[in-house]
Steps between C-alpha positions, in 0.01 A plus 500: 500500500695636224703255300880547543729600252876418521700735263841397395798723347249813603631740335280819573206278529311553161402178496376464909338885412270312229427219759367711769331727355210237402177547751207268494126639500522594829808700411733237753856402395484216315884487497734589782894525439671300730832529458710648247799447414831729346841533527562853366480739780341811352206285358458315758442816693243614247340167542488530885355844461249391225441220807396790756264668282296126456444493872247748512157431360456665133526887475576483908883573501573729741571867392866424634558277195388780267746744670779262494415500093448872486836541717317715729714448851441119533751287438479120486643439786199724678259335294624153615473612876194676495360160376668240698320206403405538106849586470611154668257321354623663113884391597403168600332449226767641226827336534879641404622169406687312215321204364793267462521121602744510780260617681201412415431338858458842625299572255235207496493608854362812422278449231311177710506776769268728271275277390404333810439189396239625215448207227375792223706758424716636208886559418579742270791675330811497274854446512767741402476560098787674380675160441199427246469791396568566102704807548726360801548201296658729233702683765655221695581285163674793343801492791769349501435170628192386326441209789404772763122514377455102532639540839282747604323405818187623466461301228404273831296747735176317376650166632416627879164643366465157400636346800223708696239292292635185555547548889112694560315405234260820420210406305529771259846685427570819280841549311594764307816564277628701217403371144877412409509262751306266198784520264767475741731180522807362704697247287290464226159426735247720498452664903094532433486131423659416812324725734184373348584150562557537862246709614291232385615222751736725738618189685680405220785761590433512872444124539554512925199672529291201364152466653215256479254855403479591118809748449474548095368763323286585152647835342240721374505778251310818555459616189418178274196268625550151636287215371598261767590504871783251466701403209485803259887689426520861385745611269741765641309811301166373704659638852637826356245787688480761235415806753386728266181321391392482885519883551847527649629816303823372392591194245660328758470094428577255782458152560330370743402173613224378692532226720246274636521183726378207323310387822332866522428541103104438493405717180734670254585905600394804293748700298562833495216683312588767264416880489534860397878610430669750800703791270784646698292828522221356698755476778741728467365839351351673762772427699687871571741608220927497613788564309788372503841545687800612373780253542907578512420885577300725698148406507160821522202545308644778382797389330286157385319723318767684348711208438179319282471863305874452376383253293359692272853621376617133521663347186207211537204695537596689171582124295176419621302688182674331249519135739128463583294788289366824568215358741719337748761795473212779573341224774852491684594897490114550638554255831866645597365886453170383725736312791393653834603454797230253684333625843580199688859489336682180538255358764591340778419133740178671572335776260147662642257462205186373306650263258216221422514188256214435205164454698468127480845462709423760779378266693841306525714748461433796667457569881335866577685475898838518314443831358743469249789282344861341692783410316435745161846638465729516217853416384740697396658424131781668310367748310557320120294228678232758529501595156495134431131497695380806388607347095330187541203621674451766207564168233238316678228726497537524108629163451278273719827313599852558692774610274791289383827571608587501120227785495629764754736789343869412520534742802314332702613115476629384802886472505578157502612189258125387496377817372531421153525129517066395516564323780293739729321657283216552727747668771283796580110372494209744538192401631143545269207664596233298347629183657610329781861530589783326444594207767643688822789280623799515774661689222320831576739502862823496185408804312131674306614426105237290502254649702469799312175714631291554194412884585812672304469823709614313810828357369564230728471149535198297759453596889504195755106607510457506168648105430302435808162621328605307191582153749116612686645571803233703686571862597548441871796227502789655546838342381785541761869567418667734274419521160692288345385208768126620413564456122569136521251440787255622194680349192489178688159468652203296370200773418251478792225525271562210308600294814149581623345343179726251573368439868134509364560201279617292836227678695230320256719196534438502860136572457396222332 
């Protein structure tokens, strides 16, 4: 039977994705979600759907599914009838709940419910990081009342991810967590420190729940080799997950922590092993080519086009000579006079197409029932914005790096106090081919400046597809809501394709 997998604070399921996609030799599950947990309501209903799709056996999901992505008459509500019993069986399995501690009766209830009694299985997940976060840190200690950030209660979610440890004792448990969460303090004391301390013996904090079976816990890293199955401490740098050096194309650095029983640790786990770089055109590039919208006035190719051409008569397309040399200027003039109007225009939540990844990813990216792409749309920005892109995509290409806001012509600095000031000088931030991309975060749902698409002709900031290529979502999970709500299902998630590297680590664990 497959092992079961209890995923806390859900999100989209990036992290359960990784989990169940791992097969044994004779291709079986070795995982199987079984139950997932989320409070926000649009992810949660990606999660459910992402839930459906796993009921069928791989590459047997019924044509309906592929119409309901290619918005060809079926809606979900069709799909969900037409397949009565993998669609119960996918909303029993992912829950709309808050994980809070007033009521965490309910939800023991449901999570001894899914796993049946099963000794072996695994929790995994992460609590809510904006409170860790270093940017949010910034933002909430720069109002008014500078005690607001200490009070911040998810400063405490992980206290019920804890208190699910202490009351069902998994064997193995995964959490994951933004990187600022190891320099982050309340009152002087370090939170890392703390959290460290009691997922070691859990019963410390949630003493009620004492029990004659062993209830601590050995935290592992996965990216710096143990020497001994007991007593050896990490520093904080050995649980950072550097994602870029495991082929996730995107510097995106995480910790997480690997917990193990001390009654169930037998040998010491694996690490993560490293491999080839991912550049943000092995995912992205052959996706199909959009412009962008125009924002604050009517919005047509046609005028796009024409609106991009004034530039040329702009006051900061002519400093641009003298600013940055001949070889930029000429390299600017030649994208804005060759700005055409793409066939497939500003795309749309499905777009009919060939649009593969680099060779060695096909496999876990692409799906040839889908036929195409869902949720490759753009934004709409104000047209200095645009200008903006289409500047620092032209810097890049010559430069190798994302322009300084000290660097862009006068016209074009953003009209604010900060402008000027260095504090944000990295406001606007192209991504480099060459490379893997920047880390995509909730920010993306906020506004593009930083997800500026490298290709200057397009002018426009990341599609929800795109950041979902760069996160290694595969091609045929479809992210419910609008597009704000898909943004920071995306910006939030755990890549799948590091969570699966992840899940083969605890698979050889469980081998042994």
């Amino acid at each position: 039977m497959p092992i079961p997998v209890i995923d806390l604070f859900a999100g989209p399921g990036g992290l359960g994705e990784g989990f169940s996609s791992i097969r044994n030799i004779k291709g079986e599950k070795v995982y199987k979600i079984s139950l997932s947990i989320e409070k926000d309501a649009s992810a949660h209903k990606t999660l459910e759907l992402r839930s459906f799709f796993r009921q069928f056996p791989d590459g047997e999901a019924p044509e309906d599914y592929y119409k309901f992505l290619r918005q060809e008459g079926v809606s979900r509500d069709t799909l969900f009838s037409r397949y009565k019993n993998e669609a119960q069986r996918a909303q029993k399995e992912s829950w709309h709940f808050e994980l809070a501690e007033n009521n965490s009766e309910e939800i023991d209830s449901r999570i001894n419910e899914a796993l049946q009694n099963e000794s072996i299985w695994v929790l995994i997940g992460g609590p809510p990081c904006q409170a860790y976060s270093i940017a949010g840190r910034v933002r909430r200690r720069s109002k008014e009342n500078p005690e607001e950030f200490e009070k911040d209660h998810r400063h405490f979610l992980y206290r019920e991810y804890l208190r699910i440890i202490a009351r069902h004792r998994p064997p193995i448990f995964v959490l994951e967590n933004v990187k600022g969460i190891l320099s982050s303090t309340i009152q002087g004391n370090r939170i890392f420190d703390q959290i460290l301390t009691d997922l070691r013996d859990p019963l410390s904090v949630f003493p009620s729940y004492v029990s004659a079976d062993e209830t601590s816990y050995k935290i592992f890293s996965l990216v710096k080799e143990s020497t001994d199955t007991q007593d050896e401490k990490f520093v904080s740098k050995d649980y950072v997950v550097k994602c870029e050096k495991y082929g996730i194309p995107q510097t995106r650095h995480r910790v997480i922590l690997l917990g193990m029983r001390n009654d169930f640790i037998t040998a010491i786990p694996s690490i993560l092993k490293e491999g080839n770089y991912t550049n943000i055109e092995d995912v992205i590039n052959d996706l199909p080519i959009l412009r962008s919208g125009l924002s604050k006035e009517k919005d047509d190719a046609v005028l796009w086009r024409k609106r991009i051409s004034d530039a040329l008569d702009k006051r900061w397309v002519k400093s641009l000579k003298k600013q940055q040399g001949q070889k930029f200027y000429k390299n600017l003039i030649s994208v804005i006079k060759n700005i055409s109007t793409p066939l497939k225009d500003r795309g749309n939540e499905f777009i009919q197409c060939d649009a593969p990844v680099a060779k060695e990813l096909q496999w876990w990216f692409n799906d040839p029932k889908l036929g195409g792409v869902c949720n490759h749309a753009t934004r709409s920005h104000i047209l200095k914005d645009i200008y903006r892109y289409i500047y620092a995509a032209c810097f890049a290409q010559l430069r190798d790096r994302s322009p300084k806001l000290s660097e862009y012509p006068a016209d074009l600095l953003p009209e604010h106090d900060n402008a000027k000031s260095g504090d944000f000088s990295d406001r606007f931030r192209v991504q480099i081919y060459g490379r893997p991309a920047t880390t995509i975060t909730s920010h993306i749902s906020k506004d593009g400046h930083y997800y500026i698409h490298p290709d200057p002709h397009q002018g426009r900031s990341l599609t929800v597809r795109e950041a979902a290529r760069l996160q290694t979502f595969p091609d045929n999970y479809y992210f419910c809501g609008n597009r704000t709500q898909q943004y920071t299902q995306v910006g939030n998630a755990v890549p799948p394709l590091l969570a699966r590297q992840v899940a083969l680590i605890v698979n050889n664990f469980f081998s042994l």
